[in-house]
SEGU-560068 format. One record per residue (C-alpha): x, y, z; residue in one letter. Coordinates in nm, 3 decimals, m for minus. Layout:
% SEGU-560068
@x = X | y = Y | z = Z | kenu = A
...
% end
This chain:
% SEGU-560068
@x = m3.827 | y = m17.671 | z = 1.114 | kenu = X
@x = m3.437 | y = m17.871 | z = 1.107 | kenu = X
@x = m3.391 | y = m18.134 | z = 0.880 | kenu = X
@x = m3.253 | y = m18.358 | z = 1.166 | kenu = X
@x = m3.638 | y = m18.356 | z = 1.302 | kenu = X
@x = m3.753 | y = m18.438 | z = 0.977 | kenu = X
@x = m3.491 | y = m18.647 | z = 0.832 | kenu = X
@x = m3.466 | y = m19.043 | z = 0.772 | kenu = X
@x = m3.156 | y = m19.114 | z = 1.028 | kenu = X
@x = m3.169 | y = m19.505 | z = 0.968 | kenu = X
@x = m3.008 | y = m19.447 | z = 0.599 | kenu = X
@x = m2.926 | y = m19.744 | z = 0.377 | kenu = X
@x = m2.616 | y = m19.716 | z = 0.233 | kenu = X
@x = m2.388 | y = m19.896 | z = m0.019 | kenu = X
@x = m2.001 | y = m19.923 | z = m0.075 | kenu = X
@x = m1.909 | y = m19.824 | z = m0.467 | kenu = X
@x = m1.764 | y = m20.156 | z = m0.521 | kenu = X
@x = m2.080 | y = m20.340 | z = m0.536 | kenu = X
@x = m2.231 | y = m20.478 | z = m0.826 | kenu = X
@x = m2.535 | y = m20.306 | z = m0.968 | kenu = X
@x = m2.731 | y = m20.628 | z = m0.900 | kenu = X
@x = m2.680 | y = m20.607 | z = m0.561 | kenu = X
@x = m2.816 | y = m20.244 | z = m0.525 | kenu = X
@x = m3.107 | y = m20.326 | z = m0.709 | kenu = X
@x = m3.223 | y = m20.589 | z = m0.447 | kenu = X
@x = m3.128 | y = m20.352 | z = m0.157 | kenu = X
@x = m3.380 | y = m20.111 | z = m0.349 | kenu = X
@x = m3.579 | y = m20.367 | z = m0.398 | kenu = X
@x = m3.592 | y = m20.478 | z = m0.013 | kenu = X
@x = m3.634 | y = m20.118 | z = 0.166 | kenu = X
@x = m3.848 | y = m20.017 | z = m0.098 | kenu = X
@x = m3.651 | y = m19.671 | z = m0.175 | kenu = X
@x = m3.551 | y = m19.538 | z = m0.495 | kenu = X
@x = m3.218 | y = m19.400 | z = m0.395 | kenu = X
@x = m2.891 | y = m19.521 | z = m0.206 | kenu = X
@x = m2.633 | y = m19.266 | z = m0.133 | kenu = X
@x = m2.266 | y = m19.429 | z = m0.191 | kenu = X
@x = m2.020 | y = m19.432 | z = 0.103 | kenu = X
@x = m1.681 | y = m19.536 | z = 0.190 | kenu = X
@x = m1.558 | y = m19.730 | z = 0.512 | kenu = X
@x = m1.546 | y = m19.440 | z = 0.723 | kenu = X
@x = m1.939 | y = m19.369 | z = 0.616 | kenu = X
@x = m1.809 | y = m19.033 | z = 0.439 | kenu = X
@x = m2.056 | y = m18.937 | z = 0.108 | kenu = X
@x = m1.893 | y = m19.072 | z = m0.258 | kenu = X
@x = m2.191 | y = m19.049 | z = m0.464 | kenu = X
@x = m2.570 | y = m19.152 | z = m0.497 | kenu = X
@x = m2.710 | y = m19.428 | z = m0.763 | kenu = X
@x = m3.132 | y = m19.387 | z = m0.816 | kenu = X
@x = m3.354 | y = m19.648 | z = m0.954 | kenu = X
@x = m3.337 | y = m19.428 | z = m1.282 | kenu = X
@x = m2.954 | y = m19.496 | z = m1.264 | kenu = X
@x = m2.955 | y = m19.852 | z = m1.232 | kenu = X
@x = m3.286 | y = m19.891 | z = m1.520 | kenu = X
@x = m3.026 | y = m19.686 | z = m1.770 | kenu = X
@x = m2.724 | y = m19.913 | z = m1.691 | kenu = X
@x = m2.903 | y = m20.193 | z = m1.702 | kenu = X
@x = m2.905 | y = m20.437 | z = m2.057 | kenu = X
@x = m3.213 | y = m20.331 | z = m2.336 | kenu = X
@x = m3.499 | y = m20.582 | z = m2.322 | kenu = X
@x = m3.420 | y = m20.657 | z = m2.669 | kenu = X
@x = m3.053 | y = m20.769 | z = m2.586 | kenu = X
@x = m2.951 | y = m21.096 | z = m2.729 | kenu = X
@x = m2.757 | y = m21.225 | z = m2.445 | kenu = X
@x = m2.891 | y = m21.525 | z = m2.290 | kenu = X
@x = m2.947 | y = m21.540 | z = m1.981 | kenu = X
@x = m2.561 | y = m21.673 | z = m1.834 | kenu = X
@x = m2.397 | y = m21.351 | z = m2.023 | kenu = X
@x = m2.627 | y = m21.097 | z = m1.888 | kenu = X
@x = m2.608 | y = m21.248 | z = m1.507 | kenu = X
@x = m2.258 | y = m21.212 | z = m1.571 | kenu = X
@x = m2.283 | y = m20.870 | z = m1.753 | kenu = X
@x = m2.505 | y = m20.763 | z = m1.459 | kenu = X
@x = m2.249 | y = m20.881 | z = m1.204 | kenu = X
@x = m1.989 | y = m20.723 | z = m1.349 | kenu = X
@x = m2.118 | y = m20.378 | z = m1.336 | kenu = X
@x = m2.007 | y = m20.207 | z = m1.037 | kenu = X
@x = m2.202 | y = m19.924 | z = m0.866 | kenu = X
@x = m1.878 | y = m19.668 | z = m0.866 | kenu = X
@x = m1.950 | y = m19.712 | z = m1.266 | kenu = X
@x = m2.289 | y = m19.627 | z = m1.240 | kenu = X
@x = m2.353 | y = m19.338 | z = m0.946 | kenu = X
@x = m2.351 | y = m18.959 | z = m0.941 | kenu = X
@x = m2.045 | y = m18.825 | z = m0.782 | kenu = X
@x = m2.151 | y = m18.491 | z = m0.782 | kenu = X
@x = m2.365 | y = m18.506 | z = m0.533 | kenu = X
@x = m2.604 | y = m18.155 | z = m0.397 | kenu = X
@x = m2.647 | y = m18.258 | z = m0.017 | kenu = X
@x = m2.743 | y = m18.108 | z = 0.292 | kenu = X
@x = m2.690 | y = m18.071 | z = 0.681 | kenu = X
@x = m2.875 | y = m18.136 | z = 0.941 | kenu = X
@x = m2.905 | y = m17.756 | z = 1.125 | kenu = X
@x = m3.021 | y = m17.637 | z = 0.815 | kenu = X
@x = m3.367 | y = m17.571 | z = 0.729 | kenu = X
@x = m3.635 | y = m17.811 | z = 0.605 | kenu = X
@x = m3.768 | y = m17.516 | z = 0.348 | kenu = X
@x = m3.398 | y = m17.510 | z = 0.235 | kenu = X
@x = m3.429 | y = m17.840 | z = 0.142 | kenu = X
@x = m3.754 | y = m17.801 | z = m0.036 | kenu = X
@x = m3.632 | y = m17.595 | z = m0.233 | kenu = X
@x = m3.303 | y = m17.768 | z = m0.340 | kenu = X
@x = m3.525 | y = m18.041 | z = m0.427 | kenu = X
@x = m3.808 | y = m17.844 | z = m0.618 | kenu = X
@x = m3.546 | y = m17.644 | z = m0.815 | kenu = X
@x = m3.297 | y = m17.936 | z = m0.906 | kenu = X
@x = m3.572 | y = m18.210 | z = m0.953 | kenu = X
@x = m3.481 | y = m18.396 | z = m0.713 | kenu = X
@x = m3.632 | y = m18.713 | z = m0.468 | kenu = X
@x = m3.456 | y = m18.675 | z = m0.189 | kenu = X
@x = m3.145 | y = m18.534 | z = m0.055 | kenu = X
@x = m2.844 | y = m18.702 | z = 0.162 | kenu = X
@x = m2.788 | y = m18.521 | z = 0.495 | kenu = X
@x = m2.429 | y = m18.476 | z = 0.580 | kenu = X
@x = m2.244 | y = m18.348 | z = 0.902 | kenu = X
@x = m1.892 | y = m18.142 | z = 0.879 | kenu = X
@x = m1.694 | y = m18.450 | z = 0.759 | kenu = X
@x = m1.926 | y = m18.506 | z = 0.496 | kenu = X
@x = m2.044 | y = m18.843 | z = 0.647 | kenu = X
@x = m2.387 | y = m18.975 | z = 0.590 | kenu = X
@x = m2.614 | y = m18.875 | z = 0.864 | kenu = X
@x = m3.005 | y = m18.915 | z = 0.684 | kenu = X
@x = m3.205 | y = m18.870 | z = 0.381 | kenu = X
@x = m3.433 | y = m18.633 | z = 0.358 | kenu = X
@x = m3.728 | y = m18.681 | z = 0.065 | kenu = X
@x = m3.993 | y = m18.567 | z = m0.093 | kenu = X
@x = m4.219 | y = m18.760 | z = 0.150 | kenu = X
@x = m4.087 | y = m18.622 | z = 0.412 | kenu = X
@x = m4.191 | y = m18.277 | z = 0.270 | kenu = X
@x = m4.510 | y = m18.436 | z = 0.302 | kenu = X
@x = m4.497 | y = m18.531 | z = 0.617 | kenu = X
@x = m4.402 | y = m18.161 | z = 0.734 | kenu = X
@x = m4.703 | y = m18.021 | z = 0.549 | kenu = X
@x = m4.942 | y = m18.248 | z = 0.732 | kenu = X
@x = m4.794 | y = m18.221 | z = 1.055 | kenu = X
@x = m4.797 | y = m17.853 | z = 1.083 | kenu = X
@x = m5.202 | y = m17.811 | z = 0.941 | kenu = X
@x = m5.261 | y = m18.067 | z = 1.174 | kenu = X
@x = m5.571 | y = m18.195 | z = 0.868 | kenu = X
@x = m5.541 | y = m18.533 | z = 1.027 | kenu = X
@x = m5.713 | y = m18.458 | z = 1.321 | kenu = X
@x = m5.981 | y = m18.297 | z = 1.128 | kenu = X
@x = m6.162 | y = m17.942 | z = 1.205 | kenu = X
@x = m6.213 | y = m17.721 | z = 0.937 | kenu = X
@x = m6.018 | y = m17.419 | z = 0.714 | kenu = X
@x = m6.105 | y = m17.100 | z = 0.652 | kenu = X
@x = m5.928 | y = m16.899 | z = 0.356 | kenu = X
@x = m5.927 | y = m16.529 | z = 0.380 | kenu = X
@x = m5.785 | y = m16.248 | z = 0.233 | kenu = X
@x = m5.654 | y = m15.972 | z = 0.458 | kenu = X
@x = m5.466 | y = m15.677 | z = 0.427 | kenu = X
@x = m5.047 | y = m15.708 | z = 0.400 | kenu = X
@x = m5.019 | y = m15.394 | z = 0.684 | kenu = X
@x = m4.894 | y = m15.472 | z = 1.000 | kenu = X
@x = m5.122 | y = m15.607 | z = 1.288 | kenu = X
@x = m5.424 | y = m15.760 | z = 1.057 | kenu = X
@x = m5.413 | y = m16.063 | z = 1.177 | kenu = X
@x = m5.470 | y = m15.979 | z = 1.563 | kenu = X
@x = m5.871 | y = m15.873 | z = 1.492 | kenu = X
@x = m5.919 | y = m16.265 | z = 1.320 | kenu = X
@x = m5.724 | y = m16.439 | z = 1.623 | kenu = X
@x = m5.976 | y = m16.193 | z = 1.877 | kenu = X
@x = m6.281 | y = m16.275 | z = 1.676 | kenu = X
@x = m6.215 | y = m16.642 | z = 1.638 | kenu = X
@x = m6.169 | y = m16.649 | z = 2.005 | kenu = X
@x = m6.509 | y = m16.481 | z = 2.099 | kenu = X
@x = m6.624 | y = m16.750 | z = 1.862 | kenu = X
@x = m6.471 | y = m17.021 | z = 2.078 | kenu = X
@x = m6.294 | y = m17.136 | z = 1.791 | kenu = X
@x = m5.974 | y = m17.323 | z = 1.867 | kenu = X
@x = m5.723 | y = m17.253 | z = 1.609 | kenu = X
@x = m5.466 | y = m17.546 | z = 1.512 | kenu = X
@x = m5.256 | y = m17.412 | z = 1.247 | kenu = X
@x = m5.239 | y = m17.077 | z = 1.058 | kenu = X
@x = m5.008 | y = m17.075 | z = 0.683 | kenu = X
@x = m5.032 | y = m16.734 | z = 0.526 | kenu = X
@x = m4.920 | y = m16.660 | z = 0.183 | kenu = X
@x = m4.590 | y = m16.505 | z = 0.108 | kenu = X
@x = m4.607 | y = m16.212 | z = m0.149 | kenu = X
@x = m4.408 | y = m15.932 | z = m0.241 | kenu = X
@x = m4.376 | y = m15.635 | z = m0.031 | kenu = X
@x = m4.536 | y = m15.385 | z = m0.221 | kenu = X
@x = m4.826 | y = m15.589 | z = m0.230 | kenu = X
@x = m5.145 | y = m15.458 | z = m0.047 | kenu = X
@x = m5.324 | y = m15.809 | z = 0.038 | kenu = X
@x = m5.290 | y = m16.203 | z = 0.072 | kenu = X
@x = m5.442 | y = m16.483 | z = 0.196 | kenu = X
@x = m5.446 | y = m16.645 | z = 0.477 | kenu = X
@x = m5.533 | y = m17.001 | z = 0.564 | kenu = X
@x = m5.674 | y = m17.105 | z = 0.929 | kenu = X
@x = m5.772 | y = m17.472 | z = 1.049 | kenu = X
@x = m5.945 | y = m17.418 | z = 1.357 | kenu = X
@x = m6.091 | y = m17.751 | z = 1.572 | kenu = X
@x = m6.411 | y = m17.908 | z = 1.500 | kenu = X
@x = m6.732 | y = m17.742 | z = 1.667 | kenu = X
@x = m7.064 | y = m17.784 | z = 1.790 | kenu = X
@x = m7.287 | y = m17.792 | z = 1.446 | kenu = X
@x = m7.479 | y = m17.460 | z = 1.568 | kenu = X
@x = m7.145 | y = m17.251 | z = 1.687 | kenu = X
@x = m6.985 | y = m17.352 | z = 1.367 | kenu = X
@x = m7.295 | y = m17.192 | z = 1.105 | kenu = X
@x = m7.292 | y = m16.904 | z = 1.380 | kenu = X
@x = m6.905 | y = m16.844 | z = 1.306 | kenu = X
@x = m6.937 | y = m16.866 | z = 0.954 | kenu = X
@x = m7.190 | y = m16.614 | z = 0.933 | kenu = X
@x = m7.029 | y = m16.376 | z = 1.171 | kenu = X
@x = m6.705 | y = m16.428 | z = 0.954 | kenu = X
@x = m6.844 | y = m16.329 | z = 0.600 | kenu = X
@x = m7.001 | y = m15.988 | z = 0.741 | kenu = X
@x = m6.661 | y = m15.951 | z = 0.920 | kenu = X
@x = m6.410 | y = m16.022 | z = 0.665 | kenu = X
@x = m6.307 | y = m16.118 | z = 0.346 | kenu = X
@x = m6.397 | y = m16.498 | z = 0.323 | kenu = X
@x = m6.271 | y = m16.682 | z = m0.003 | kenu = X
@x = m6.373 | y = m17.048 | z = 0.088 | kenu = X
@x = m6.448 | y = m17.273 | z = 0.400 | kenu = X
@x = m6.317 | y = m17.657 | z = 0.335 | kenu = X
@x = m6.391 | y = m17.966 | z = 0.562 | kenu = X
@x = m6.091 | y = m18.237 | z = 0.492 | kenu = X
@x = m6.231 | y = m18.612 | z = 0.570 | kenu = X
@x = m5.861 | y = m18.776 | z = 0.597 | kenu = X
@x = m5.793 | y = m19.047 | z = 0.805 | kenu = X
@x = m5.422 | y = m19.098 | z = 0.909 | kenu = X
@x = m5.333 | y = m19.487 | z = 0.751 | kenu = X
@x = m5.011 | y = m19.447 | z = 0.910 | kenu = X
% end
């Protein structure tokens, strides 16, 4: 899975000689919580958050009436106020990569760059999301199976045979990553919704056969 088929490519940028106010309302408008900062030729500066923009921004308490904080606020430009250090990432690479930038660093999102290190997308936690969903396929339903199996090379290939004499369709199938001196792990199967009879004859059949942990039936209805 690339970032590029992932990725936001309709990015909102800003220039680093707007004011603070201004990147607030753009914020504001697209309802995101980060802008990356560009020059004219689109090319990455920095990035200013929400977070950035709160901690720049006057204390509630300030005794500045109103005409000397618009001003204050107008004055405040957003090369004053962004992170020039910015971790990004490109569009070939990996959408686990990015995952894991994020998870490790804290991070929202991430700016996606090409070779002249001009803005191509945004990449975000949400879109991690989005990934997950996508590849379990829960919003078209069906039901997962969790089992634990053995680590040793072909012990999948008996539960894809037995689910097919079933006449189970399988949608997705995630399995755990563990260490390699580890003898087991589980594994976690979504297979398409069934006749009610079929389905209580495969789950029988299944806990003689193997090592069943849980069964789970998602009710999620996509509100996209």
């Amino acid at each position: 899975m690339l970032v590029l088929d992932w990725m936001t490519k309709d990015v909102v940028t800003i220039t680093p000689d707007r004011s603070m106010m201004k990147c607030s309302k753009v914020m504001k408008d697209h309802h995101i919580s980060r802008v990356p900062v560009v020059d004219e030729d689109g090319r990455l500066l920095g990035i200013v958050s929400d977070r950035d923009v709160k901690d720049a921004s006057p204390s509630k308490a300030t005794t500045l009436d109103m005409h000397e904080l618009y001003y204050l606020l107008s004055e405040i430009k957003i090369k004053d106020i962004m992170t020039r250090k910015v971790m990004t990432i490109q569009p070939d690479d990996t959408v686990e990569k990015a995952a894991v930038i994020m998870l490790e660093h804290n991070f929202g999102g991430l700016p996606v760059v090409d070779e002249d290190n001009k803005v191509v997308g945004i990449i975000t936690d949400t879109d991690i999301f989005k990934v997950l969903v996508d590849i379990t396929g829960v919003y078209e339903g069906g039901a997962q199976v969790c089992l634990h199996i053995p680590t040793a090379s072909g012990s999948l290939a008996p539960i894809i045979n037995f689910l097919k004499d079933h006449g189970a369709r399988v949608m997705s199938i995630l399995t755990q990553n563990v260490p390699e001196d580890v003898p087991t792990k589980d594994i976690f199967i979504r297979i398409r919704d069934m006749e009610k009879p079929e389905f209580k004859r495969l789950q029988k059949d299944m806990a003689e056969e193997f090592d069943v942990k849980y069964w789970a039936i998602d009710s999620v209805h996509s509100v996209l």
